[in-house]
Residue frames as qw, qx, qy, qz and C-alpha x, y, z in Angstrom:
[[0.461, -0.782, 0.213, -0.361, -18.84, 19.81, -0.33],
 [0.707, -0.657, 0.257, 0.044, -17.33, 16.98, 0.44],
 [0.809, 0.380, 0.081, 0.441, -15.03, 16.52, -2.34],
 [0.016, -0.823, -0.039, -0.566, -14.16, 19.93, -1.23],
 [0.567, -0.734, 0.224, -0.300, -12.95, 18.92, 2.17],
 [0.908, 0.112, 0.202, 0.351, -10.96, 15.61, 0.73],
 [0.626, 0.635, -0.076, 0.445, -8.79, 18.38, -0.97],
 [0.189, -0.904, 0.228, -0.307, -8.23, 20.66, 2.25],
 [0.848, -0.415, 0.298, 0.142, -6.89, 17.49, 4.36],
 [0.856, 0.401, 0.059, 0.320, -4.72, 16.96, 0.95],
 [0.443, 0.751, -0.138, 0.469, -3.40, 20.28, 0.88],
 [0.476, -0.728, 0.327, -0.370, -2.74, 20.18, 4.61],
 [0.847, -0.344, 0.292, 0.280, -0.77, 16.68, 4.86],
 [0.559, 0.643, -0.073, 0.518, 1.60, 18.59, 1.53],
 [0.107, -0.896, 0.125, -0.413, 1.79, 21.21, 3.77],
 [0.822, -0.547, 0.116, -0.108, 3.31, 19.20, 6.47],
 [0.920, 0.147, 0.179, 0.317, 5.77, 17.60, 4.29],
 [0.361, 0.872, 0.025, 0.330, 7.10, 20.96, 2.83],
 [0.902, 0.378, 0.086, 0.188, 10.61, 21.12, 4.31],
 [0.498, 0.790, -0.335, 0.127, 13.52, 22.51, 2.96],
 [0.844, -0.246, 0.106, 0.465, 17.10, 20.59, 3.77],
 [0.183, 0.974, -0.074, -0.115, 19.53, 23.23, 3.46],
 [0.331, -0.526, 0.740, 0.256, 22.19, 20.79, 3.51],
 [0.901, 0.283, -0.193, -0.266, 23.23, 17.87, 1.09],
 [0.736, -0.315, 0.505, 0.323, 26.00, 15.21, 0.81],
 [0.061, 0.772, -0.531, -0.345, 28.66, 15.58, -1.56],
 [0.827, 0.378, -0.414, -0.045, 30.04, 12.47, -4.03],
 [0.242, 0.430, -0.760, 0.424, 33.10, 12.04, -1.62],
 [0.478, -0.200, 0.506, -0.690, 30.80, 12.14, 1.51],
 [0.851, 0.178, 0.311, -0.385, 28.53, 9.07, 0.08],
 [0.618, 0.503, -0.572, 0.192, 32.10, 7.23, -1.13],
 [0.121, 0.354, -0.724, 0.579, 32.96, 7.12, 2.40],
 [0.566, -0.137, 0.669, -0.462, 30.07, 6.33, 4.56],
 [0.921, 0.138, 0.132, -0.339, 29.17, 3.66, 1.95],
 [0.546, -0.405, 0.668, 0.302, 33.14, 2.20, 1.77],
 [0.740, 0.643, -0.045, -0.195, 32.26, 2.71, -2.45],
 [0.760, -0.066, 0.555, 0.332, 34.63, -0.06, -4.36],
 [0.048, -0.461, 0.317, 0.828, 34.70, 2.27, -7.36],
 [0.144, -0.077, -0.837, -0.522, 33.03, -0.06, -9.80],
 [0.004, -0.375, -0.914, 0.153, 29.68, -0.82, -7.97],
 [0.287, -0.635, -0.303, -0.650, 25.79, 1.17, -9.42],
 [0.033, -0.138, 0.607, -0.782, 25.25, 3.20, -6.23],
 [0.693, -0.283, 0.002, -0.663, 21.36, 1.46, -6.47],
 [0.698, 0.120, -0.681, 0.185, 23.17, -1.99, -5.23],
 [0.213, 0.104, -0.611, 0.756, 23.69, -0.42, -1.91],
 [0.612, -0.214, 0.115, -0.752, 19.82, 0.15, -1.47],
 [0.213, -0.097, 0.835, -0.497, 18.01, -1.64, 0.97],
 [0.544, -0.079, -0.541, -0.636, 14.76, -3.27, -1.33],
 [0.272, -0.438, -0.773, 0.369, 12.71, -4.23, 2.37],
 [0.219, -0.777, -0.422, -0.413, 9.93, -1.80, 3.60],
 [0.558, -0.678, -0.098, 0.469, 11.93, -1.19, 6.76],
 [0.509, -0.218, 0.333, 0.763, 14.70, 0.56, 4.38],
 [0.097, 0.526, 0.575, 0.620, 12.00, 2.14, 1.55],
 [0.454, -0.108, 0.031, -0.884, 8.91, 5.24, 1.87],
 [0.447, 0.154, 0.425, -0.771, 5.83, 4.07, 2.60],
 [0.807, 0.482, 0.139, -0.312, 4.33, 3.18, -0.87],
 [0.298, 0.563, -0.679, -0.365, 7.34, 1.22, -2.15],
 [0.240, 0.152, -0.958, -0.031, 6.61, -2.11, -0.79],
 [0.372, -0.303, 0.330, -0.813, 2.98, -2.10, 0.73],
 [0.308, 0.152, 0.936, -0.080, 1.28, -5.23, 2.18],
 [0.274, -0.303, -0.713, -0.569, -1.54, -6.16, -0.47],
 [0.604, -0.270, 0.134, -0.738, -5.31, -4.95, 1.16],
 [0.371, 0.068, 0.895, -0.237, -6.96, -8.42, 2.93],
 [0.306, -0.087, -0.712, -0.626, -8.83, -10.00, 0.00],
 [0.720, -0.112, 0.237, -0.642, -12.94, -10.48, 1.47],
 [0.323, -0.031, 0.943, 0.070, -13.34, -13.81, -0.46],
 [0.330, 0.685, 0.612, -0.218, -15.82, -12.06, -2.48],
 [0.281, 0.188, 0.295, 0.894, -15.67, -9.73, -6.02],
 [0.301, -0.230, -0.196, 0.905, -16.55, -6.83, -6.17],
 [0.447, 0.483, 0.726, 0.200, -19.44, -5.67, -8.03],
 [0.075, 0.928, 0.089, -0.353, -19.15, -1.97, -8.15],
 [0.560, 0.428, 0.088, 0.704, -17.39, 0.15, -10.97],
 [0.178, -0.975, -0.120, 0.055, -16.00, 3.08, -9.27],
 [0.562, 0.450, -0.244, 0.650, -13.21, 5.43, -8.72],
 [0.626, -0.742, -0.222, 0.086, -12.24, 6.48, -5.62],
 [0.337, 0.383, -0.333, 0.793, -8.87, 9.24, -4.86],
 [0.631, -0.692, -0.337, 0.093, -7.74, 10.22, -1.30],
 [0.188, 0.789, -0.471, 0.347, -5.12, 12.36, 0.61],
 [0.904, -0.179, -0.304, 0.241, -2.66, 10.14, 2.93],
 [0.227, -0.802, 0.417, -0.362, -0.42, 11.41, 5.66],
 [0.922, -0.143, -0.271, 0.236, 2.27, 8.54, 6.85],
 [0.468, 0.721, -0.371, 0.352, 4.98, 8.77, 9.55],
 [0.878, -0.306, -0.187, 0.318, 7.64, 7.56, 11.52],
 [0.553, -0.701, 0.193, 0.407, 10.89, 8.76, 13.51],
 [0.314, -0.484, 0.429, 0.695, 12.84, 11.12, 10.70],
 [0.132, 0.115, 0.761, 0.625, 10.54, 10.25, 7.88],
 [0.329, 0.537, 0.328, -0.704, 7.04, 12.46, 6.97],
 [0.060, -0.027, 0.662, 0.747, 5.20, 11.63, 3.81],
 [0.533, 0.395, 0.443, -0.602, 1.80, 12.93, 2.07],
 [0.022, -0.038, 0.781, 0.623, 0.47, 11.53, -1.11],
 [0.662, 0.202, -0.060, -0.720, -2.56, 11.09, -3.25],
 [0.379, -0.077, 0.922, 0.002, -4.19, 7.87, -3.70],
 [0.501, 0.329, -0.425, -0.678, -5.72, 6.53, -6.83],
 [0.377, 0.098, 0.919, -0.053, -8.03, 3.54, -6.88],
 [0.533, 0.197, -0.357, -0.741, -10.41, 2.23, -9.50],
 [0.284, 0.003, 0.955, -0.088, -12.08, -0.86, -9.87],
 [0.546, 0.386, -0.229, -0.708, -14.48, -2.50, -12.68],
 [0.591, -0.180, 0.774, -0.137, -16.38, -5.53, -12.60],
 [0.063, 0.378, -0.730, -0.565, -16.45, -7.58, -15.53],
 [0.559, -0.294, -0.624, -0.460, -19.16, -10.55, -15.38],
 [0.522, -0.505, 0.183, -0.663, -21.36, -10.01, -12.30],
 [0.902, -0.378, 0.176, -0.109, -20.36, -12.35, -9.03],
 [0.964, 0.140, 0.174, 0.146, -17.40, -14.22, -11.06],
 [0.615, 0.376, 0.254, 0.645, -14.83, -11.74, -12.51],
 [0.116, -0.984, -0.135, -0.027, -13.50, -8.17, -11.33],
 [0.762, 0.260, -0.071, 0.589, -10.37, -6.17, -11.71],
 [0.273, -0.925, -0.086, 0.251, -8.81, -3.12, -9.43],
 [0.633, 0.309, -0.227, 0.672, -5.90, -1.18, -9.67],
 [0.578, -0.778, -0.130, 0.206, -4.42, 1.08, -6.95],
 [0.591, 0.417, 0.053, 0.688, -1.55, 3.73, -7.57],
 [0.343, -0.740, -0.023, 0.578, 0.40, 6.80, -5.49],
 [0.608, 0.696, 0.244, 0.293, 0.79, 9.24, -8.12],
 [0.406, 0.611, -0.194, 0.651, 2.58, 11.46, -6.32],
 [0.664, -0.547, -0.321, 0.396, 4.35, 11.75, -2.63],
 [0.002, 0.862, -0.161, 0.481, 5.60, 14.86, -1.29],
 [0.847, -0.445, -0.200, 0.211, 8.03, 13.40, 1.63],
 [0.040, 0.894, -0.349, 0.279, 10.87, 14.63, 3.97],
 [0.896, -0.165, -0.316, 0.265, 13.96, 12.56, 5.84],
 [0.474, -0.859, 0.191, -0.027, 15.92, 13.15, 8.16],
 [0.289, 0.640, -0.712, -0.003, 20.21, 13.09, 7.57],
 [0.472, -0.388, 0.766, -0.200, 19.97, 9.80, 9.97],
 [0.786, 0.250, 0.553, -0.118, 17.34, 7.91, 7.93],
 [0.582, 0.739, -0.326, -0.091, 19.04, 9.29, 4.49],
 [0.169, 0.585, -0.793, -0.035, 22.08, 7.25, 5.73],
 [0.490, -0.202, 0.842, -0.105, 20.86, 4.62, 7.25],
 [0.812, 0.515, 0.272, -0.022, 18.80, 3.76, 3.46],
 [0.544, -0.296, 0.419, 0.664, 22.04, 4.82, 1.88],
 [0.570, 0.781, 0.250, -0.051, 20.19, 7.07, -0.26],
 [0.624, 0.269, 0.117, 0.725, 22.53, 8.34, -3.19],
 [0.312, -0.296, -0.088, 0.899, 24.10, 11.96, -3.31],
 [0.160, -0.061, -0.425, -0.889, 22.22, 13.35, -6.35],
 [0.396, -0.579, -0.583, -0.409, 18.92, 12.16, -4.78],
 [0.287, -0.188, -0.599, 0.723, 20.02, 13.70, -1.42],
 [0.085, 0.330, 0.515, -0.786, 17.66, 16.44, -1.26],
 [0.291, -0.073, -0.770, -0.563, 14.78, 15.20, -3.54],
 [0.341, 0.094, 0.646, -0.676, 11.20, 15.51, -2.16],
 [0.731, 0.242, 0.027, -0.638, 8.82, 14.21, -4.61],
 [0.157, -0.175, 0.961, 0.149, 8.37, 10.80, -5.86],
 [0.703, 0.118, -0.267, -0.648, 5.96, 8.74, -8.21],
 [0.628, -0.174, 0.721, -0.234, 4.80, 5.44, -7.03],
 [0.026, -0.162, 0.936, 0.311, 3.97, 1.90, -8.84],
 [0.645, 0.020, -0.164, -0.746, 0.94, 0.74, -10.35],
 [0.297, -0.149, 0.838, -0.432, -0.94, -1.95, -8.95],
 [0.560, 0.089, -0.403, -0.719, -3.42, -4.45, -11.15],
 [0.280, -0.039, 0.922, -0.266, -4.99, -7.08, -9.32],
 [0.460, 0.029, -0.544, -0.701, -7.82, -9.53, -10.90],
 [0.469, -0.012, 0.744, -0.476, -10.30, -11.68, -8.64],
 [0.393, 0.081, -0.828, -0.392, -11.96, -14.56, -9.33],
 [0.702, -0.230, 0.365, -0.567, -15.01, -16.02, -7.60],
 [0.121, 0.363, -0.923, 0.024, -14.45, -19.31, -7.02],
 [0.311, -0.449, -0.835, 0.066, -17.42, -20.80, -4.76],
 [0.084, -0.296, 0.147, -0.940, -20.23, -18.59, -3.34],
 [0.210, 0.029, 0.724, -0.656, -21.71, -18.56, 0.27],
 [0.684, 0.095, 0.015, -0.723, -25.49, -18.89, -1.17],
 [0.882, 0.137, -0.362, -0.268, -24.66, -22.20, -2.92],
 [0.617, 0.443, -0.532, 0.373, -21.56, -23.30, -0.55],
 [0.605, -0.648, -0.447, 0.120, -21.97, -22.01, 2.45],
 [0.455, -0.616, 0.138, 0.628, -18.80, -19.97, 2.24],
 [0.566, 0.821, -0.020, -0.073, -17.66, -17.63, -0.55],
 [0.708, -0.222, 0.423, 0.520, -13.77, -18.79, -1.98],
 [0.293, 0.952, 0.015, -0.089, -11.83, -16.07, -3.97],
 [0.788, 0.025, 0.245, 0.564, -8.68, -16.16, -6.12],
 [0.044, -0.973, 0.032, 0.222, -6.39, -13.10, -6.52],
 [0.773, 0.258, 0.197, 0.545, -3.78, -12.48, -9.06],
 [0.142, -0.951, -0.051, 0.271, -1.76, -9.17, -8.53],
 [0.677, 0.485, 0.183, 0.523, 0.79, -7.69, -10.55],
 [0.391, -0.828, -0.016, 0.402, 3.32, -5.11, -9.09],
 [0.526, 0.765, 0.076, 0.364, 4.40, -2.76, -11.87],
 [0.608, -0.128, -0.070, 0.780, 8.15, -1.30, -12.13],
 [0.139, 0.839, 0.403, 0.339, 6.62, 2.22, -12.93],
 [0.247, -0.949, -0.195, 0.011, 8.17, 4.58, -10.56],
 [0.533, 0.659, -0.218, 0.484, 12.07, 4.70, -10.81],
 [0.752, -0.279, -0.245, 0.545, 14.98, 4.79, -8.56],
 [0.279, 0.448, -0.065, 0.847, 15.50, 8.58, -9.00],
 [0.460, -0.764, -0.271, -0.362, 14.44, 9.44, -5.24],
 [0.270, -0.515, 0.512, -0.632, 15.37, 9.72, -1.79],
 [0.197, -0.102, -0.972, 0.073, 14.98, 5.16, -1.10],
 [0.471, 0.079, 0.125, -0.870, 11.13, 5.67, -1.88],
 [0.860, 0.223, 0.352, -0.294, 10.71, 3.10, -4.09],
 [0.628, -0.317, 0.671, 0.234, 12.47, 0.23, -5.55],
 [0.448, 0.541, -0.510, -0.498, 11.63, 0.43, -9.68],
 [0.041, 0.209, -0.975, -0.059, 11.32, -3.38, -9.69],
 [0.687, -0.241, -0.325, -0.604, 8.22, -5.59, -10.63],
 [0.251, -0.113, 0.789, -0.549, 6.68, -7.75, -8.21],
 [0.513, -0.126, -0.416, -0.740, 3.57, -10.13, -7.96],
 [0.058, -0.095, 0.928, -0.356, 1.38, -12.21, -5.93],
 [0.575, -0.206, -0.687, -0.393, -1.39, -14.74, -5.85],
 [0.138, -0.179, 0.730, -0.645, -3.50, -15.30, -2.98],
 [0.299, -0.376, -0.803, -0.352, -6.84, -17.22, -1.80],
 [0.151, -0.154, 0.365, -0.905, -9.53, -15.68, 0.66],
 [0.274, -0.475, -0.836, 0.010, -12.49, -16.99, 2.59],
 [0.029, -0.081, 0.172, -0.981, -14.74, -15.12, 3.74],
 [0.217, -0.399, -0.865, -0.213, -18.61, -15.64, 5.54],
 [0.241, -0.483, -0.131, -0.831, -21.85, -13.56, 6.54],
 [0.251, -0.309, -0.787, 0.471, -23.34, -13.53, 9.82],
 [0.167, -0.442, -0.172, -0.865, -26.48, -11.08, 9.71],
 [0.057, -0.094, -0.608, 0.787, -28.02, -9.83, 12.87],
 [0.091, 0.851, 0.457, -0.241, -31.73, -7.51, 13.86],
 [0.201, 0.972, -0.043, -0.111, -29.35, -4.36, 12.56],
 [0.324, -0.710, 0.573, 0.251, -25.79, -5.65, 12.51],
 [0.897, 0.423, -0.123, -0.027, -23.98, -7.56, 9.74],
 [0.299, -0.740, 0.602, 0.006, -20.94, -8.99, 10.48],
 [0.884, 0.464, -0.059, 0.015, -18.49, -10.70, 7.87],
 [0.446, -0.717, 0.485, 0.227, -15.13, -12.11, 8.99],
 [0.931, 0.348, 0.058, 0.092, -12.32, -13.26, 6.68],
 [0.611, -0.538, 0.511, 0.276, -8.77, -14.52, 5.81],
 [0.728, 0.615, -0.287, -0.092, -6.67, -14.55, 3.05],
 [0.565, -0.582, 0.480, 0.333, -3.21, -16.44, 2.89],
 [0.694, 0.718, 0.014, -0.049, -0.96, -16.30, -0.57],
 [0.673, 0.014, 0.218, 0.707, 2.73, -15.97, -1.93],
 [0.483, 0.875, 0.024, -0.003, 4.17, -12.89, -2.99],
 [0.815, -0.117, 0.242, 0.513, 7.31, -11.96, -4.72],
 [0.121, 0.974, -0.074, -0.175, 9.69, -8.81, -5.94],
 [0.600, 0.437, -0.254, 0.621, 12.98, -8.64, -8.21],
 [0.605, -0.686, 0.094, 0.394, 15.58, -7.71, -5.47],
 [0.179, 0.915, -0.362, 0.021, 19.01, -5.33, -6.17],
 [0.767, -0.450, 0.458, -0.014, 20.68, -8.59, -4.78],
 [0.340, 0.558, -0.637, -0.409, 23.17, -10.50, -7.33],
 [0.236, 0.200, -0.951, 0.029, 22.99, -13.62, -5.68],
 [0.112, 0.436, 0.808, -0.380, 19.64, -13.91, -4.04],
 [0.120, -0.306, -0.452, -0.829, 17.22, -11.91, -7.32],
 [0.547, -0.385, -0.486, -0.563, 13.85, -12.96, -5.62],
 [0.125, -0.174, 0.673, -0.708, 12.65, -12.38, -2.52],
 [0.406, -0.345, -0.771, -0.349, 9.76, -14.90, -2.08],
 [0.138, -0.046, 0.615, -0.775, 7.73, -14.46, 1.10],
 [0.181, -0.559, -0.809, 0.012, 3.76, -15.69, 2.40],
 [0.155, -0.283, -0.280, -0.904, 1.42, -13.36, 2.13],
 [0.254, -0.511, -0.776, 0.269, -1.70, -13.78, 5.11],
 [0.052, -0.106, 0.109, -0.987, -4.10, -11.19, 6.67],
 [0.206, -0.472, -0.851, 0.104, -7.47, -11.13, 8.36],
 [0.213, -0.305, -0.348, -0.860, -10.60, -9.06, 8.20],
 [0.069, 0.605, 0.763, -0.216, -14.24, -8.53, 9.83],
 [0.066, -0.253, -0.382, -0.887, -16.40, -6.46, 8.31],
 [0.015, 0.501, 0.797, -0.336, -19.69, -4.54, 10.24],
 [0.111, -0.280, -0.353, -0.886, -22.24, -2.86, 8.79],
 [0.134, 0.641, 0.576, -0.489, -25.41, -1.12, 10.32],
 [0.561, 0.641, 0.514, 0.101, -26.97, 0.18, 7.38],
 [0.666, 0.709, -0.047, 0.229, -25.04, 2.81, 5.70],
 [0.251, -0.816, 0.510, -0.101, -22.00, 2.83, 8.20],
 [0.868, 0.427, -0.249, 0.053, -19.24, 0.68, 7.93],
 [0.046, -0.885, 0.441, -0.140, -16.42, -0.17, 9.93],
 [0.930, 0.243, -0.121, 0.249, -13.58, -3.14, 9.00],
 [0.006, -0.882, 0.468, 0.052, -10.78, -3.10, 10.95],
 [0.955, 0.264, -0.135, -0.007, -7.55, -5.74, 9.75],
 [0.638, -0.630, 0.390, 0.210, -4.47, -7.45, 10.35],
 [0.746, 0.639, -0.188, -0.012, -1.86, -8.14, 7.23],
 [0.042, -0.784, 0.565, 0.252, 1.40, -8.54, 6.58],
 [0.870, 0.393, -0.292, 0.064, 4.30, -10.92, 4.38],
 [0.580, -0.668, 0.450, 0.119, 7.16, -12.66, 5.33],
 [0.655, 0.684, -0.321, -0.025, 10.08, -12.73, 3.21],
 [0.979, -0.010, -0.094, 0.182, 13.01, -14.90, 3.26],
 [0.599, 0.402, -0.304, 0.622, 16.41, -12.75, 3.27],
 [0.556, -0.598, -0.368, 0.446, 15.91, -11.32, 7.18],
 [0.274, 0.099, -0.007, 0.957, 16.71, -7.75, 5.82],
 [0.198, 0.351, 0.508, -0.762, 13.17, -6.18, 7.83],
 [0.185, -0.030, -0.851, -0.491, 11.52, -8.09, 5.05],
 [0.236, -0.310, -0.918, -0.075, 8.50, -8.97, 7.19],
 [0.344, -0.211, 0.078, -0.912, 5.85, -6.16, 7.59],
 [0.199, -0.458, -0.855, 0.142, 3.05, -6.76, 9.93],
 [0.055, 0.173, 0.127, 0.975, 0.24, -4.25, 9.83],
 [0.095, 0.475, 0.838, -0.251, -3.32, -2.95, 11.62],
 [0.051, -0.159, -0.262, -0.950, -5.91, -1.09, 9.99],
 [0.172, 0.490, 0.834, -0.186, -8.96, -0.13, 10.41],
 [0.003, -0.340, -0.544, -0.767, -11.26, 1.70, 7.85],
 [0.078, 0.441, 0.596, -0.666, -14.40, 3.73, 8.77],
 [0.019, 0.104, 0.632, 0.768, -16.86, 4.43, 6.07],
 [0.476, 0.540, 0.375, -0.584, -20.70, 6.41, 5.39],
 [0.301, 0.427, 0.762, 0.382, -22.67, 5.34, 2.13],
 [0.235, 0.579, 0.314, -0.715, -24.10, 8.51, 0.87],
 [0.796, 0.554, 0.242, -0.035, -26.11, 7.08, -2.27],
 [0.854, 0.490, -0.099, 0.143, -23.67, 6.78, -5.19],
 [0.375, 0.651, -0.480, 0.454, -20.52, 7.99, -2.85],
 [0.716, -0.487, -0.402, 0.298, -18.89, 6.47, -0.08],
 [0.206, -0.851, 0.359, -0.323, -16.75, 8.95, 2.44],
 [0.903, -0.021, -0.300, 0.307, -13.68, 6.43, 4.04],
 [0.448, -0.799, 0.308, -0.256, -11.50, 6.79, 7.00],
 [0.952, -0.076, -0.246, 0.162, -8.26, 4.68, 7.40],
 [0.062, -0.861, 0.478, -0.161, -5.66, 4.53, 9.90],
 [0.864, 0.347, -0.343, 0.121, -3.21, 2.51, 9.86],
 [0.559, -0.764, 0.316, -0.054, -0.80, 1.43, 12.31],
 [0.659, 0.465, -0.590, 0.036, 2.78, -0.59, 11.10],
 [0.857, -0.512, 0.055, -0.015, 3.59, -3.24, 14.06],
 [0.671, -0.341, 0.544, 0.372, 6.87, -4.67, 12.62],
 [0.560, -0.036, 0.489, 0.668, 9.26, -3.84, 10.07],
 [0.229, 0.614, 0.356, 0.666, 7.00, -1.78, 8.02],
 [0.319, -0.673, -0.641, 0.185, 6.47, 1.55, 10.95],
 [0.095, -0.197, -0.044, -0.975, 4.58, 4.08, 9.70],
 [0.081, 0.521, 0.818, -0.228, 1.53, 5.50, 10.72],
 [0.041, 0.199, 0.488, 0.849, -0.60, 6.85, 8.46],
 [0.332, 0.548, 0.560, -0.526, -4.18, 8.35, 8.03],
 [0.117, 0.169, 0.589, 0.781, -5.93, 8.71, 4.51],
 [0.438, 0.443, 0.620, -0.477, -9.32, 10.30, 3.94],
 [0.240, -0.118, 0.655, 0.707, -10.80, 9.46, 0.87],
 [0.595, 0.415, 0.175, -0.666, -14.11, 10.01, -1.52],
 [0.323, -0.075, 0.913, 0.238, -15.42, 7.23, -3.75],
 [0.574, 0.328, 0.005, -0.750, -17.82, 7.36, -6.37],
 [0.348, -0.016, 0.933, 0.092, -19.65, 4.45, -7.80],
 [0.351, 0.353, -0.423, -0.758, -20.56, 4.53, -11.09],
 [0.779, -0.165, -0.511, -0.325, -22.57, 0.78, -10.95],
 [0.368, -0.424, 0.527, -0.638, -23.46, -0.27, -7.76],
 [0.078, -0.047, 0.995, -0.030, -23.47, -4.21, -6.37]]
């Protein structure tokens, strides 16, 4: 039933996306508005910042808790994101599988496929190429991140988590400036401590890290940039609801520095969760999205 409602929302943010540009741009047309030198690759002229990309090409990493994970589950959603000229729905793929209980746990996270539409303004202002001018689908990048439990709140007082991510080149420049085909990675640390009520739990935390992405740039390859983002988590027994603040700040001033709120809403219903997230993009990155997803957990904490 409800896996069964997770699909209707899907087929209904596609639906949204669906389209049709009866125009395109020509080879001449995208010579001229991009003043083409004859010799430059026309992926030099993309814009490799989240202001300039889709949605899922550059997304702030999730706020680490300061705590692994113990569940093995899998968890797929539909997603609905958009801003002024730009409309995009996709499926989301998460997974996650803990290795040695408390100490050791690995996710990954992956858009397998977007269904998205632009407007002629935002196709020029990303300088998308001609031959991807009226291109509506796109595969995203795979995402592999590995935690580490560092110090935990029982013996410590606080729980201290290390994150190693790994932004895979996986999706290819053959779109409509979706996504940037370039790897990427970042390391972060995260605190994170329990406060437990009569019926309320309530768990704030902070992460703050580095991340980095090959750039299209000759002279400036690596965009470095600080990575940060805060959390609370409240639970009343099988509700859930964690809203956060993220974002990175890169170094080359090209709308490099997303800044982002979410907040998540979630029901435990024994071995499956049910999840609610909207999302809001303050700066540089601004979409707004909604996902609803279904999670199954196949070992529980």
């Amino acid at each position: 039933m409800i896996f069964g409602t997770g699909m209707k929302w899907v087929l209904l943010i596609f639906s949204w996306c669906v389209v049709f540009n009866l125009s395109g741009q020509t080879r001449q047309e995208w010579e001229t508005h991009m003043n083409w030198d004859g010799i430059s690759h026309w992926s030099e002229f993309l814009i490799f910042s989240p202001k300039f990309m889709g949605p899922n090409a550059m997304p702030v990493p999730e706020v680490s808790k300061g705590r692994v994970n113990n569940e093995a589950y899998l968890r797929i959603g539909g997603q609905f994101q958009t801003r002024s000229g730009d409309r995009t729905g996709n499926i989301t793929l998460r997974g996650g599988y803990n290795f040695l209980k408390d100490r050791i746990a690995l996710d990954v996270f992956m858009v397998p496929i977007e269904v998205y539409s632009l407007s002629t303004r935002r196709k020029l202002e990303r300088n998308v190429y001609f031959e991807n001018w009226s291109k509506k689908t796109a595969v995203g990048d795979l995402y592999i991140n590995t935690n580490f439990q560092v110090l935990n709140e029982e013996k410590h007082r606080v729980d201290l988590m290390v994150r190693i991510g790994l932004k895979t080149a996986s999706s290819g420049l053959d779109n409509a400036a979706r996504f940037i085909d370039s790897p990427g990675y970042y390391f972060d640390g995260s605190l994170g401590k329990v406060f437990e009520g009569s019926s309320l739990t309530i768990r704030p935390y902070g992460m703050m890290g580095f991340f980095a992405w090959q750039t299209n740039d000759e002279s400036l390859r690596q965009n470095d940039a600080v990575l940060y983002g805060i959390g609370l988590d409240m639970n009343h027994k099988n509700w859930h609801i964690s809203p956060t603040l993220r974002g990175y700040s890169g170094y080359h001033d090209i709308g490099d520095k997303p800044l982002i709120f979410k907040t998540t809403f979630a029901r435990e219903i024994g071995s499956s969760r049910l999840q609610l997230d909207y999302q809001y993009g303050i700066r540089d990155y601004l979409y707004q999205s909604i996902e609803l997803s279904l999670q199954y957990s196949f070992q529980k904490e």
